[in-house]
PDB file as gemmi writes it, atoms N, CA and C in Angstrom:
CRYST1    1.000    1.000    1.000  90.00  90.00  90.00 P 1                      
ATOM      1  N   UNK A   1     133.576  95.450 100.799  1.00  0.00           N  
ATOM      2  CA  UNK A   1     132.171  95.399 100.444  1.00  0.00           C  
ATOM      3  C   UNK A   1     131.411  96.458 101.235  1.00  0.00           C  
ATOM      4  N   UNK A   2     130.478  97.058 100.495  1.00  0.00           N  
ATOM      5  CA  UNK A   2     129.401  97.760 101.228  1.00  0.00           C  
ATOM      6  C   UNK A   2     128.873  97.686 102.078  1.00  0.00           C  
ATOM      7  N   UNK A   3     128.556  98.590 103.230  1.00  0.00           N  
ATOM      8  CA  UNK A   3     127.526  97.860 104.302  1.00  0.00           C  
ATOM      9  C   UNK A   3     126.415  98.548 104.053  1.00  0.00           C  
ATOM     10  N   UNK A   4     125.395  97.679 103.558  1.00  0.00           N  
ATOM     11  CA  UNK A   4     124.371  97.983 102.803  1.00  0.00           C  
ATOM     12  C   UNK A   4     122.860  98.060 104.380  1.00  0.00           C  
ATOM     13  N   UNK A   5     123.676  97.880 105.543  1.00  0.00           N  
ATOM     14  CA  UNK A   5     122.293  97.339 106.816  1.00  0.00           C  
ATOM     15  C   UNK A   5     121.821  98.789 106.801  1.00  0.00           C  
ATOM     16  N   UNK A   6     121.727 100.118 106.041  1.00  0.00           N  
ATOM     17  CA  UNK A   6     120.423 100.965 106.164  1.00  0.00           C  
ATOM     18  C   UNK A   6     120.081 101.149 104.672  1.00  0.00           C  
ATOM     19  N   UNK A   7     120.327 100.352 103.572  1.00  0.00           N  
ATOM     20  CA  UNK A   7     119.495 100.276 102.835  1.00  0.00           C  
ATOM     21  C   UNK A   7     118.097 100.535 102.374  1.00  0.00           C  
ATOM     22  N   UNK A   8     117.781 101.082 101.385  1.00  0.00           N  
ATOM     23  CA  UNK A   8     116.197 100.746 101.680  1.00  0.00           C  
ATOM     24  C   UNK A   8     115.263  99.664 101.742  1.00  0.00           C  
ATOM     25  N   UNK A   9     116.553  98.635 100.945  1.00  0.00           N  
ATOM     26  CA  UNK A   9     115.603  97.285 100.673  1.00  0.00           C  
ATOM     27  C   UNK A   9     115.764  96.484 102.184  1.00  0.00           C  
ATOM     28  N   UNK A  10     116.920  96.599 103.119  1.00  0.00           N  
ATOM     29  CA  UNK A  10     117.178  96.144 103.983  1.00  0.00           C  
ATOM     30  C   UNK A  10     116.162  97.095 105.377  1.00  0.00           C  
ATOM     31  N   UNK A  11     115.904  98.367 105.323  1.00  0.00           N  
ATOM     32  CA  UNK A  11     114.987  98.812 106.333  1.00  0.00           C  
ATOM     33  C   UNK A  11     113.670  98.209 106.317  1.00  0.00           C  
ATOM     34  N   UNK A  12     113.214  97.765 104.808  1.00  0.00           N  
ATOM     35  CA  UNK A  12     112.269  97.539 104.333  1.00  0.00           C  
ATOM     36  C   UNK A  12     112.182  95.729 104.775  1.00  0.00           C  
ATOM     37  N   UNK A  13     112.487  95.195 104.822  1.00  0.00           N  
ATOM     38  CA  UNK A  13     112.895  93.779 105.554  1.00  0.00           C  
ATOM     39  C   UNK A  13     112.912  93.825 106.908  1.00  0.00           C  
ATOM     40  N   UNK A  14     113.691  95.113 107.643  1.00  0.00           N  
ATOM     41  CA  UNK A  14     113.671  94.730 109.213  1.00  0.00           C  
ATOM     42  C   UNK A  14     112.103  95.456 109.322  1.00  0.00           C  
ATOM     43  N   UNK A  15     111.279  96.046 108.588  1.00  0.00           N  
ATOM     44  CA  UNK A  15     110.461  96.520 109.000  1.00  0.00           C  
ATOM     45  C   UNK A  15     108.973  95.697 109.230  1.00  0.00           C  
ATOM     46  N   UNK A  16     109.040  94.962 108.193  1.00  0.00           N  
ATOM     47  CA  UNK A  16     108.132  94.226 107.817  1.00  0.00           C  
ATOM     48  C   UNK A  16     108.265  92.568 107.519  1.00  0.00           C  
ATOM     49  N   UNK A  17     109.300  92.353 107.877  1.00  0.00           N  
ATOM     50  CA  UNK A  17     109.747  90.814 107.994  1.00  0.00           C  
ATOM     51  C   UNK A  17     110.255  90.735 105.963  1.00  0.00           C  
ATOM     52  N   UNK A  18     110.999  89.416 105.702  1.00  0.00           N  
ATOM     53  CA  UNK A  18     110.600  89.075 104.357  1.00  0.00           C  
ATOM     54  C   UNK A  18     110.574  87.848 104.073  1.00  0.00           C  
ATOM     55  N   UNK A  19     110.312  87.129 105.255  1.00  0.00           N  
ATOM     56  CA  UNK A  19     109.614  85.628 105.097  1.00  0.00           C  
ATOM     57  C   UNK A  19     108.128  85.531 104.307  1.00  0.00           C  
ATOM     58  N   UNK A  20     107.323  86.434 104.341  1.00  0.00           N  
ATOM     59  CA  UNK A  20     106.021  86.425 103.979  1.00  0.00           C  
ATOM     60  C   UNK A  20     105.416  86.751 102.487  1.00  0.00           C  
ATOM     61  N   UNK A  21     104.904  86.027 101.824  1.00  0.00           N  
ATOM     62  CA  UNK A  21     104.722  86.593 100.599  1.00  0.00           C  
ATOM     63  C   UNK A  21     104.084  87.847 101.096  1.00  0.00           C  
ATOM     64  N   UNK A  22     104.273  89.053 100.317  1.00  0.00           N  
ATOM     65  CA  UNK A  22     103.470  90.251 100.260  1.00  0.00           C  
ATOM     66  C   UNK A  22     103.820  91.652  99.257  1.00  0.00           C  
ATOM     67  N   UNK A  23     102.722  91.933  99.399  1.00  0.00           N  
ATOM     68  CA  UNK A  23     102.777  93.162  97.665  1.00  0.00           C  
ATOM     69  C   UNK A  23     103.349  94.541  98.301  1.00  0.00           C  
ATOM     70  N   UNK A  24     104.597  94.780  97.644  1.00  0.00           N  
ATOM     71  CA  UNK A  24     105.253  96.251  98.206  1.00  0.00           C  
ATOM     72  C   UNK A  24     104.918  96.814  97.010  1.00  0.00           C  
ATOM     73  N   UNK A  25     104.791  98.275  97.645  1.00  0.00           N  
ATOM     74  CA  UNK A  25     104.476  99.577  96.378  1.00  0.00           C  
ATOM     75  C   UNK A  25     105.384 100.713  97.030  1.00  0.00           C  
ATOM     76  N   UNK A  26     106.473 101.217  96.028  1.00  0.00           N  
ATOM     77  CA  UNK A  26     107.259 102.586  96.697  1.00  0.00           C  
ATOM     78  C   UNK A  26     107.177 103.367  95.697  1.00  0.00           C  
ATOM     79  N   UNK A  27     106.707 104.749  96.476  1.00  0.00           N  
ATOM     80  CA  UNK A  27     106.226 105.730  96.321  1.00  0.00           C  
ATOM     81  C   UNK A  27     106.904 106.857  96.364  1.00  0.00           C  
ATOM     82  N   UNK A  28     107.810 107.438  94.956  1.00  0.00           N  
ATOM     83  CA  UNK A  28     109.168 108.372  95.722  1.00  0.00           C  
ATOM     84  C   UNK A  28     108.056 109.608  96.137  1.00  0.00           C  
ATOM     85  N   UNK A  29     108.676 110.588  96.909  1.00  0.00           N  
ATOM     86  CA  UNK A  29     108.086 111.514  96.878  1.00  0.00           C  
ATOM     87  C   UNK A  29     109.552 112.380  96.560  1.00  0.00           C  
ATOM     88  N   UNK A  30     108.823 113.570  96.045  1.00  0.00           N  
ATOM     89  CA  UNK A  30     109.762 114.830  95.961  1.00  0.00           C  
ATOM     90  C   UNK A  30     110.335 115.224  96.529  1.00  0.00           C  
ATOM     91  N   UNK A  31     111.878 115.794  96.608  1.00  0.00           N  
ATOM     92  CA  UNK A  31     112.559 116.862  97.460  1.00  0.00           C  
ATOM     93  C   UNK A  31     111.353 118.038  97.618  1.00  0.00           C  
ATOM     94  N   UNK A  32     111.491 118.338  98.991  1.00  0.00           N  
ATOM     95  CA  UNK A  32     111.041 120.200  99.358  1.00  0.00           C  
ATOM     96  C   UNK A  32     111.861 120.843  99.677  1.00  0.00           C  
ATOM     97  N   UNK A  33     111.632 122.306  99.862  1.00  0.00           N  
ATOM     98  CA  UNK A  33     112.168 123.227 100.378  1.00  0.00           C  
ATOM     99  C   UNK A  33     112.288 122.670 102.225  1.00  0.00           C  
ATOM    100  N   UNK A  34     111.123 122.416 102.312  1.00  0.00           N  
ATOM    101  CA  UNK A  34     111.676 122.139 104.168  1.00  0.00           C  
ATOM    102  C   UNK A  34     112.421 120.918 103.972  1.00  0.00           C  
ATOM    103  N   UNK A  35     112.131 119.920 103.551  1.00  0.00           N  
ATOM    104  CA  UNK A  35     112.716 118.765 103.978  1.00  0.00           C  
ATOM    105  C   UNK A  35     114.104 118.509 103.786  1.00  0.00           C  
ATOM    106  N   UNK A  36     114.515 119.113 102.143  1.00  0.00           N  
ATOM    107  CA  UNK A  36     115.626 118.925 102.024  1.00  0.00           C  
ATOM    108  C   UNK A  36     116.438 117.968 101.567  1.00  0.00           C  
ATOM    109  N   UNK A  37     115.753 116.984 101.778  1.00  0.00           N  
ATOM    110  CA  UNK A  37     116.254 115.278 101.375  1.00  0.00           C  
ATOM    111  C   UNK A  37     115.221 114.882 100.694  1.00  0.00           C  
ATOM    112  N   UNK A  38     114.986 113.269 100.200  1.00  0.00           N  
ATOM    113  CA  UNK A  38     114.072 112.841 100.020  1.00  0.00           C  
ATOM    114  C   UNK A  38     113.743 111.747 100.688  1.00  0.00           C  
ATOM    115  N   UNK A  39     112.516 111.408 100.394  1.00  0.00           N  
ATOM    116  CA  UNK A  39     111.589 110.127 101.106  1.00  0.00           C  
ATOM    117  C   UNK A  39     110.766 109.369 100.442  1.00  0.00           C  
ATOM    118  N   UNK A  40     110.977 108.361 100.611  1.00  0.00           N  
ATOM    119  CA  UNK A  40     109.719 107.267  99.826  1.00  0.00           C  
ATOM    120  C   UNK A  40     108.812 106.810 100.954  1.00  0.00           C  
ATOM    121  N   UNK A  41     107.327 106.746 100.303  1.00  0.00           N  
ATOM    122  CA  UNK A  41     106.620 105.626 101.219  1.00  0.00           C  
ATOM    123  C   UNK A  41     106.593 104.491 100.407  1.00  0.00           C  
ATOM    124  N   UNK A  42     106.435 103.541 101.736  1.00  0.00           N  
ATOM    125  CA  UNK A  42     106.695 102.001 101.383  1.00  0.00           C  
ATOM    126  C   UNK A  42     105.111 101.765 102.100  1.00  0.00           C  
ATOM    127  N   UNK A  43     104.605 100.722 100.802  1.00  0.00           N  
ATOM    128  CA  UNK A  43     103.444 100.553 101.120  1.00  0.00           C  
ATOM    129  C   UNK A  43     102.869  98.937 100.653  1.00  0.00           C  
ATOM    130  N   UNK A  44     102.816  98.478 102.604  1.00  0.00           N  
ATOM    131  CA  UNK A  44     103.082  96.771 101.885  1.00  0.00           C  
ATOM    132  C   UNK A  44     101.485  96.273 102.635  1.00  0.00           C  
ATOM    133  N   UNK A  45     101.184  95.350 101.467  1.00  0.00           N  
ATOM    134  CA  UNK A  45      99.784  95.168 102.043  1.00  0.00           C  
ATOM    135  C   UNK A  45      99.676  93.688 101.781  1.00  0.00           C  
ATOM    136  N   UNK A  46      99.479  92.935 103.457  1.00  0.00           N  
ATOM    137  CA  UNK A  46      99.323  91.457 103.622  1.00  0.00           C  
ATOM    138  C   UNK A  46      97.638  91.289 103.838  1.00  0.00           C  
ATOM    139  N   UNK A  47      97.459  89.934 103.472  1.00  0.00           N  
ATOM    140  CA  UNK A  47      96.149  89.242 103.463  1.00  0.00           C  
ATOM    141  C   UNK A  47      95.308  89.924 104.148  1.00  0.00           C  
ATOM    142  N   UNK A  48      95.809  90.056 105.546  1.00  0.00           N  
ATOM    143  CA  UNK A  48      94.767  90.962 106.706  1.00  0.00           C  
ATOM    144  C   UNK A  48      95.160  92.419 106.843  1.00  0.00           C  
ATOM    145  N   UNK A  49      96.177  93.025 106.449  1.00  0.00           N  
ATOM    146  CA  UNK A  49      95.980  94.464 106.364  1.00  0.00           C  
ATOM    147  C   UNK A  49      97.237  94.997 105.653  1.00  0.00           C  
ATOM    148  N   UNK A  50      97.084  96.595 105.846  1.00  0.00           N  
ATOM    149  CA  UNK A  50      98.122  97.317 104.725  1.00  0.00           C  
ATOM    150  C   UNK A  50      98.339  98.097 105.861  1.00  0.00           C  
ATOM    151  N   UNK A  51      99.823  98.169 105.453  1.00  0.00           N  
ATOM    152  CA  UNK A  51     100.983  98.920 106.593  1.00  0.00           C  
ATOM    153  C   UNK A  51     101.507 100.659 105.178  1.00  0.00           C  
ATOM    154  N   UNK A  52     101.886 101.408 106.052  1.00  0.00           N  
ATOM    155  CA  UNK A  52     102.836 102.293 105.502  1.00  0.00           C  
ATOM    156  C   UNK A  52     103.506 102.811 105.930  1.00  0.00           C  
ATOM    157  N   UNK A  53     104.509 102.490 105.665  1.00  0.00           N  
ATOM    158  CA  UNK A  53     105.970 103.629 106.565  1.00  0.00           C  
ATOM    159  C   UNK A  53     106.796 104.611 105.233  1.00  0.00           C  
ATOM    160  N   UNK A  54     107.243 105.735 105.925  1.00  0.00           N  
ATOM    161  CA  UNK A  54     108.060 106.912 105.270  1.00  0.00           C  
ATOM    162  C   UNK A  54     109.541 106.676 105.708  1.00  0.00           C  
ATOM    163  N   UNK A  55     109.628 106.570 105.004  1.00  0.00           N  
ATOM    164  CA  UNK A  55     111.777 106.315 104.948  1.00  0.00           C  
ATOM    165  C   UNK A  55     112.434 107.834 104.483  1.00  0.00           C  
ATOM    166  N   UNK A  56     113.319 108.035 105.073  1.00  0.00           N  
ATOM    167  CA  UNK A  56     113.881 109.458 104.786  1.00  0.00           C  
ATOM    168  C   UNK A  56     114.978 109.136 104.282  1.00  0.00           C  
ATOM    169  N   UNK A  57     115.675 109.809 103.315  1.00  0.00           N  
ATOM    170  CA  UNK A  57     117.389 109.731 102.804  1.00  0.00           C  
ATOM    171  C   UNK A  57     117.840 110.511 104.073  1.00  0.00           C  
ATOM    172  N   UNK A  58     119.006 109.912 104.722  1.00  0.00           N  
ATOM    173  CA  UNK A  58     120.087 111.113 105.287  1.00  0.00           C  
ATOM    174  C   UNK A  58     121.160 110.842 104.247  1.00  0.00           C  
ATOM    175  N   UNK A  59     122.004 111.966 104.791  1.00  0.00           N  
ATOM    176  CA  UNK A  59     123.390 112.468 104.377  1.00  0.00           C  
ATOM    177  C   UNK A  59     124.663 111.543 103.933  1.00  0.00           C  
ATOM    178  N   UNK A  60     124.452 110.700 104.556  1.00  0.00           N  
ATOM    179  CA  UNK A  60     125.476 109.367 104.559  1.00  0.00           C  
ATOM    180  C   UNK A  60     125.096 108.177 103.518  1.00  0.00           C  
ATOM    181  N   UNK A  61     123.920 108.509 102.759  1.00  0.00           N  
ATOM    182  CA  UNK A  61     123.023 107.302 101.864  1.00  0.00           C  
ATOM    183  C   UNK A  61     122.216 106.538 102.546  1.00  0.00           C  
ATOM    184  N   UNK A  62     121.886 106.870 104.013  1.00  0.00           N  
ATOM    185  CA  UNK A  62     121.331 105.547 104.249  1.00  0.00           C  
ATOM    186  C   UNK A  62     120.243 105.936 104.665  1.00  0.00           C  
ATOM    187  N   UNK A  63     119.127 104.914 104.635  1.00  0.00           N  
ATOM    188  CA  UNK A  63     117.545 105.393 105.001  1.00  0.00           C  
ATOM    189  C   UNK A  63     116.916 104.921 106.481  1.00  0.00           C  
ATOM    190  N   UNK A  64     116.699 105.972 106.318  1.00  0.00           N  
ATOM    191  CA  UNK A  64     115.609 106.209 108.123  1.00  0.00           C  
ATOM    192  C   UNK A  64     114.084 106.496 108.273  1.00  0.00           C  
ATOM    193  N   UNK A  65     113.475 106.229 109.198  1.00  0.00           N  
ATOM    194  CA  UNK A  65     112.063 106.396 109.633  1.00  0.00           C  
ATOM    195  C   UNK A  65     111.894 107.341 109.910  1.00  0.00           C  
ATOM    196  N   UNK A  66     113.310 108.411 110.327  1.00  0.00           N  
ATOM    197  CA  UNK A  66     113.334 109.373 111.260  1.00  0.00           C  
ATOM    198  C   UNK A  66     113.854 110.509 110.129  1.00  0.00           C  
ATOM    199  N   UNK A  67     113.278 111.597 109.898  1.00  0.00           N  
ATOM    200  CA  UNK A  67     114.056 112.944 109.182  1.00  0.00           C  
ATOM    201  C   UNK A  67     115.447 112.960 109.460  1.00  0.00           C  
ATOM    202  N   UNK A  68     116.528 112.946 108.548  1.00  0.00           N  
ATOM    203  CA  UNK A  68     117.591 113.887 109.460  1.00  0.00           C  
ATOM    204  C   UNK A  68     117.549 114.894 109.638  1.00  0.00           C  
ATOM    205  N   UNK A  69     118.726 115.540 110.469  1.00  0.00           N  
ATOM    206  CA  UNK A  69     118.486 116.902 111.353  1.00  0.00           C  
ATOM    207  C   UNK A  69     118.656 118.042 110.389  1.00  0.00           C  
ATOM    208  N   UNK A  70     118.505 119.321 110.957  1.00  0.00           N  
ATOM    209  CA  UNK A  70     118.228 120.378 110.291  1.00  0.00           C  
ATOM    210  C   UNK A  70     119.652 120.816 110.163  1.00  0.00           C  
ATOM    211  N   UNK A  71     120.231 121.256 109.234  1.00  0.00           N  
ATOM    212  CA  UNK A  71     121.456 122.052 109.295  1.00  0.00           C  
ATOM    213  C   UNK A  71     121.561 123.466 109.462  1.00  0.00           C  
ATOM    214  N   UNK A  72     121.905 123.575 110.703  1.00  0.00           N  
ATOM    215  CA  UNK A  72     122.427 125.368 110.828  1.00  0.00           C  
ATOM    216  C   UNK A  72     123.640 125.656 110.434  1.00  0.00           C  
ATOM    217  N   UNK A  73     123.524 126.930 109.893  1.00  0.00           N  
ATOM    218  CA  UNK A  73     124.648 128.176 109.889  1.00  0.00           C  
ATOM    219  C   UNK A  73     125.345 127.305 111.355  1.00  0.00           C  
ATOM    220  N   UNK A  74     126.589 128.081 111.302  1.00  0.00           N  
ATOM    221  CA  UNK A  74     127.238 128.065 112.814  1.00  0.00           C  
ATOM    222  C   UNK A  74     128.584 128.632 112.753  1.00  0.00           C  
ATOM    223  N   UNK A  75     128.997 129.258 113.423  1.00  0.00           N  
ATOM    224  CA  UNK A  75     130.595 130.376 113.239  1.00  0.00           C  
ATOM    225  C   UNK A  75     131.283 129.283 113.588  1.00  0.00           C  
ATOM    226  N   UNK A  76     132.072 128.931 112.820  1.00  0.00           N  
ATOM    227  CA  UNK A  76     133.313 128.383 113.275  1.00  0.00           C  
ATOM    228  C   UNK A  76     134.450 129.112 113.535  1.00  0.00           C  
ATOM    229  N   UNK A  77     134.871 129.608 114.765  1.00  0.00           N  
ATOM    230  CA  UNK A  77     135.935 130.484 115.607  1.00  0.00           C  
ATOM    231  C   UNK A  77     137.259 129.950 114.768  1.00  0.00           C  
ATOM    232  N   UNK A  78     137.078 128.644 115.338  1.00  0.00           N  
ATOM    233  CA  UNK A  78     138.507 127.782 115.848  1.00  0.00           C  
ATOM    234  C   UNK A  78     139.173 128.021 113.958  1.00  0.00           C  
ATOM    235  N   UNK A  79     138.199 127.301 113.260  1.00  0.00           N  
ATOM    236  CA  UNK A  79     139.163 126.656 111.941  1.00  0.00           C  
ATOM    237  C   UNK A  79     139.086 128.247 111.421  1.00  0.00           C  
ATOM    238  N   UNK A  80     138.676 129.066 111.445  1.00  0.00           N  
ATOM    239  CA  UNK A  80     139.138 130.404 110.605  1.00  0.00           C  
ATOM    240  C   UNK A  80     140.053 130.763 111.599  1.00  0.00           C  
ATOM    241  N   UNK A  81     140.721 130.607 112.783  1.00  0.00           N  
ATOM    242  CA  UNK A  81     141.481 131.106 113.387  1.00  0.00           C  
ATOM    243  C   UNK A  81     143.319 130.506 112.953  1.00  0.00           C  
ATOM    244  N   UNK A  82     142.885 129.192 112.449  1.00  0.00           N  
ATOM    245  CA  UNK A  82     144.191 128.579 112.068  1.00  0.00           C  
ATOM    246  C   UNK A  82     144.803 128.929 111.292  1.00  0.00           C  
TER     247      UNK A  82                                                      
END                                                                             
């Protein structure tokens, strides 16, 4: 079975609990040129206020708060040497 714990529906639960009734709205946004990946905002709004967090895709499928990293060029010596 999958391990689904960076999910989006599962970031989206540790983020904001899901004991609570409350109204989610996700918002894809577009690939860019800088970013590279994509991101949704998640936009959940309880009785007394409205939260929003940005979830990033990394590389592996799974979603983060955090960008993944930038990919450089880089010479690889070793494996063209084999």
């Amino acid at each position: 079975m999958k391990d689904d714990t960076y999910s989006l529906r599962r970031q989206v639960e540790k983020w904001f609990g899901s004991s609570q009734p409350i109204s989610i709205d996700v918002s894809r946004v577009p690939r860019t040129m800088a970013a590279r990946s994509g991101y949704k905002c998640v936009r959940v709004s309880q009785p007394s206020m409205t939260f929003e967090i940005i979830f990033f895709r990394h590389g592996d499928k799974s979603w983060r708060v955090y960008p993944p990293g930038i990919e450089r060029p880089t010479l690889d010596v070793l494996a063209r040497a084999a």
